[in-house]
N, C-alpha and C positions, 0 to 999 in steps of 0.2 A: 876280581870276579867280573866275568861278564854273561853277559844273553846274547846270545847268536839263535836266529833263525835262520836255516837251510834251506831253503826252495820248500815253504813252508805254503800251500792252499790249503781252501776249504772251498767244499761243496757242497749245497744244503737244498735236496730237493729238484735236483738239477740246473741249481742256479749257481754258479761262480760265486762265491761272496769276497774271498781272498786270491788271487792270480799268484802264482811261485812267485814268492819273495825273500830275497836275502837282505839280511838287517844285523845289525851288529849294535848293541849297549853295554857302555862299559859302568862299571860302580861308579857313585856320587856324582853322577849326571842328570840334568832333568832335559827330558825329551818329550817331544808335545809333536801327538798327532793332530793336525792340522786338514780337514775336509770337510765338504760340506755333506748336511745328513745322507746318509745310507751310503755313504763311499767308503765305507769298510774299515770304521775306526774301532769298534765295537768287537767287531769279529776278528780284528786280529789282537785286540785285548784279551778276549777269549782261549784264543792259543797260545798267549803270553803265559796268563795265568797255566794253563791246565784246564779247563773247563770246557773247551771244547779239543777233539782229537783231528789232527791237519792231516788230509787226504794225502795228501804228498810232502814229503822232507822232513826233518830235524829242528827239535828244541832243545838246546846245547847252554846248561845252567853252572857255568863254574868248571867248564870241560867236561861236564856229566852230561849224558845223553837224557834228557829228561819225560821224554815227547810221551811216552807211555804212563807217565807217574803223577799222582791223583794231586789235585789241587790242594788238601791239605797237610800234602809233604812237601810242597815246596815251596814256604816261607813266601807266601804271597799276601797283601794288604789291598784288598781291591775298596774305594770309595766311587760310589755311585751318582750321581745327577739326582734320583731320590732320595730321600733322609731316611736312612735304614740304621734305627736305633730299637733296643728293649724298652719297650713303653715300661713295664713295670718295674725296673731298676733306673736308681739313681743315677747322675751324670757319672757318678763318682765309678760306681759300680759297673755302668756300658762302657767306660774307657780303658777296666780293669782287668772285664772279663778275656781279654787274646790271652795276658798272661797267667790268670787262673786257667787258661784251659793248658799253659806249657809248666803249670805247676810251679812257678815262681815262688819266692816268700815271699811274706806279709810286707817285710820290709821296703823286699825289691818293687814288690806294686805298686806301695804307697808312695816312693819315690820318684816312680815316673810318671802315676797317673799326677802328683802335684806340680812334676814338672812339665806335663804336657797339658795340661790344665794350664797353668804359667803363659805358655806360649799362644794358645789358644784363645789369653784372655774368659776362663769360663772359672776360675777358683771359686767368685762370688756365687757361684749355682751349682758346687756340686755334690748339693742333699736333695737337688728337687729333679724331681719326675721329666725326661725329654718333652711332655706337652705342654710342657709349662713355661718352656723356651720360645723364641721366635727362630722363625724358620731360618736367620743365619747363625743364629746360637746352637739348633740343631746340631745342621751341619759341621761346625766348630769341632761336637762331640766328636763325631762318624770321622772330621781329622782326626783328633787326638787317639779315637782309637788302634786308628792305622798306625799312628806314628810309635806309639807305645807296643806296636808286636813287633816291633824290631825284626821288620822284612827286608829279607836280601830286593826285593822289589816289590815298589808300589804302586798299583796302576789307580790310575784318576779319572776316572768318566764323566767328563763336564761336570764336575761336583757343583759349579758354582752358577749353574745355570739358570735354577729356579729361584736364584736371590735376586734381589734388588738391586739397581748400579750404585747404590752406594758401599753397601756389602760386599758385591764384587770386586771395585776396585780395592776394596781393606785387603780383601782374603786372595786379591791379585800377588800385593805386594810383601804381604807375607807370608804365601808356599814357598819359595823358591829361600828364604831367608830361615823357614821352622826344618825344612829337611836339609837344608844346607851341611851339616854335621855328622847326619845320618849314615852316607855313604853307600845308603843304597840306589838302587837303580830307579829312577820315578818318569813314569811313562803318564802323562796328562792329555788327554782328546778334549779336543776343541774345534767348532764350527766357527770363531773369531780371528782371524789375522792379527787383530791388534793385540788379541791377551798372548798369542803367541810371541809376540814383539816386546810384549812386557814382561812374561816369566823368561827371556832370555834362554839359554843352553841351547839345545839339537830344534831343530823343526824337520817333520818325514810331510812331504806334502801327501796328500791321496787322493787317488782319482777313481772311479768307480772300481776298487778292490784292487789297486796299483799304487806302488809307491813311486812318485814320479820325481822326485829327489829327496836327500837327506844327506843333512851338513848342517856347519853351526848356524844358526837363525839368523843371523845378519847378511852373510853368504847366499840362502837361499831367497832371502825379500830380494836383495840388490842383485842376483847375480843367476835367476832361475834359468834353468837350461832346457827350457822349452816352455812353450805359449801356456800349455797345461797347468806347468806350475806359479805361472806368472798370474794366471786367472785365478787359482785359489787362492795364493798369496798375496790378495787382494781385495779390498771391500769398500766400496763397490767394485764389482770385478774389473781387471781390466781391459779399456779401450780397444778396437782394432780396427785396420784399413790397409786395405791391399794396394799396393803402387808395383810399379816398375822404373827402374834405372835403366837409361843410357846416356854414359857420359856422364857429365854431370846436371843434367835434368832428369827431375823426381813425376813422374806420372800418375797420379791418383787417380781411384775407381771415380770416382767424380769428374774425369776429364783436366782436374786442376791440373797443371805443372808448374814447378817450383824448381828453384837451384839447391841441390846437396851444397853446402857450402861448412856445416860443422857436424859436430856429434856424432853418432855412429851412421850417419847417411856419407859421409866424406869419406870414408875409405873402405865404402864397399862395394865391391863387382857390379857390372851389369846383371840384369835378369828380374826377374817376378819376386817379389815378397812380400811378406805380411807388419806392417807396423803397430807397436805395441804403447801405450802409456796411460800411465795412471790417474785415474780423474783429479786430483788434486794440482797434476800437471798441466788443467787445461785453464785456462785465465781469457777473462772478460777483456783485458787489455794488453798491448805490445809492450813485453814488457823487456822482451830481450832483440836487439836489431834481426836477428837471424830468424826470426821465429816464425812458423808456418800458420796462414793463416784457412778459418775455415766456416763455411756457412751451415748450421742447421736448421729445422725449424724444431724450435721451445716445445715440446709437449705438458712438463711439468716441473716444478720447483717446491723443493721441499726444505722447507727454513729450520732448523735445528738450533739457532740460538744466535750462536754466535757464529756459524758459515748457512749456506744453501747449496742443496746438492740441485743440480741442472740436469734435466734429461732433455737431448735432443736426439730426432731425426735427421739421420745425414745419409742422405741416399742409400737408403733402406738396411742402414745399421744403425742403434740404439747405441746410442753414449752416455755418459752420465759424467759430469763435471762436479768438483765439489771447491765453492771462491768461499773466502771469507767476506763475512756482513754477510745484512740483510738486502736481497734484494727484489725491489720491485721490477721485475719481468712482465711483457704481457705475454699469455702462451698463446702459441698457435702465429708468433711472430718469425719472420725469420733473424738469427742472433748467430754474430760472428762470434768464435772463439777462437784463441792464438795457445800455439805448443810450441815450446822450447825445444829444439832440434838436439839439444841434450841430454834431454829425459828421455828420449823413444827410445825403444826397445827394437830391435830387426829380428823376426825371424824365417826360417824358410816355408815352404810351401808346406811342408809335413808336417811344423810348429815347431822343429830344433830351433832353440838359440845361435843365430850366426852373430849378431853384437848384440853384446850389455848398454846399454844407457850409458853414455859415457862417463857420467857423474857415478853411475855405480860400478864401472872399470876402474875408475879410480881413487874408490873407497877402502 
């Protein structure tokens, strides 16, 4: 079984929300849209389900043309970002209700909602009222319910977004492991890079109502095929600075020049480009002989624990670095940072990807 959209948009008021997209999901995959808010994760969930009808193209469910048939014919389990439970039924009874409405037996319900109760961790609570849970016990339920209708697809709208990082990371590590079996199709929206990195399967990057690639998650962090996605794929977003080559000297909007001598600056063409990398990639100290070095001024430093993210000014583009430790910076300094010529990204002037990070060419 799969889900194929066709050159599938939406229009809403005369505003674009979805641009003609083709997309392809096959059973017992989890796939995680990936953008940041209003870039159209929402709305193409919507035409997933059934719930909203696409201006243009085809929703193709098992080989069946679907695009015209109502959302509760077609075996969908949508969970929400809001905890949308029966205040007035029990755990037992909100988890049980999909398959009382498909006329199950007694037997058959008793047996999944204990077993998805089980997985969910919620057995010990389910005689008492959803208000009587905490807001990640809630949501547990509003899983287990989805899990129990046994849907050819389940769509996930940042479910776990109005929980706490502790809850989040629990209920990170055990989506991907509780539908695991299911074999249906789970489609997950998320404005995080990193939870994408952590539920592992497909990542669809999106850009304001574009899908700007999609392939399995590892593929699309290390190996994104334009600047586009290389900035969503990224948090803090990714770095950038325009240089030019000739020869082998590197010309930066700053006047520096440098020698290409490794990474993906070594074996590329002359001409104008855009250099790409990831604040983690930037470092207080030389740490590799090759590495490019660079002057900003410090605007601000924000201490996180155990790293500090760095935001400099460097000729009138905003960076942001992220070094481990704590560090005492003064702002408003000026403060070199050094980049590994193997972590940069190249791309063109339009933002196609012309080299990968060479470390992610060779991942």
């Amino acid at each position: 079984m799969s889900l194929i959209l066709e050159g599938v948009s939406k229009v809403m008021n005369g505003q674009t929300h979805i641009y003609p997209t083709d997309l392809e999901l096959q059973s017992g995959t989890m796939n995680v849209l990936l953008g940041p808010t209003s870039s159209g994760k929402t709305s193409l969930m919507r035409l997933m389900a059934g719930l909203d009808v696409p201006n243009t193209g085809k929703v193709i469910w098992g080989g069946k043309d679907v695009t015209g048939m109502r959302v509760q014919d077609r075996g969908v389990a949508m969970v929400y970002q809001q905890f949308i439970n029966y205040p007035s039924m029990t755990v037992y009874e909100n988890i049980a209700s999909p398959m009382r409405l498909l006329k199950r037996s007694a037997d058959q319900i008793d047996a999944a909602v204990k077993k998805a109760a089980d997985l969910m961790k919620l057995t010990p609570f389910l005689d008492r009222k959803p208000l009587a849970l905490s807001g990640g016990q809630q949501q547990r339920c509003a899983l287990a319910r989805a899990l129990v209708k046994d849907a050819g697809l389940v769509l996930l709208d940042e479910p776990l977004a109005n929980l706490d990082y502790k809850l989040r990371e629990e209920l990170r590590a055990e989506i991907p492991k509780i539908f695991e079996e299911a074999g249906s199709i789970f489609v997950y929206a998320t404005t995080e890079p990193e939870e994408s990195l952590l539920l592992g399967g497909n990542t669809a990057t999106i850009w304001e109502g574009r899908i700007t690639q999609f392939d399995k998650t590892p593929i699309v962090y290390r190996q994104p095929v334009n600047a586009t996605t290389a900035r969503v794929f990224s948090d803090p977003p990714m770095n950038f600075l325009k240089f030019e080559k000739a020869g082998n000297q590197l010309r930066f909007g700053d006047g520096q020049v440098s020698s290409a001598t490794s990474g993906a600056f070594a074996g590329l063409g002359d001409g104008s480009f855009v250099a790409g990398f990831r604040p983690n990639h930037l470092k207080l100290n030389k740490e590799a002989p090759d590495a490019l070095e660079f002057t900003g001024k410090l605007t601000v430093t924000e201490i996180t624990g155990s790293e500090t993210f760095i935001h400099l000014r460097h000729h009138g583009e905003n960076w942001v670095g992220l070094v481990h430790g704590v560090k005492n910076l003064k702002i408003g300094a000026p403060l070199s940072v050094y980049l590994d010529q193997a972590h940069v990204y190249i791309f063109a002037q339009d933002g196609t990807t012309v080299a990968p990070a060479s470390y992610a060419a060779a991942a």
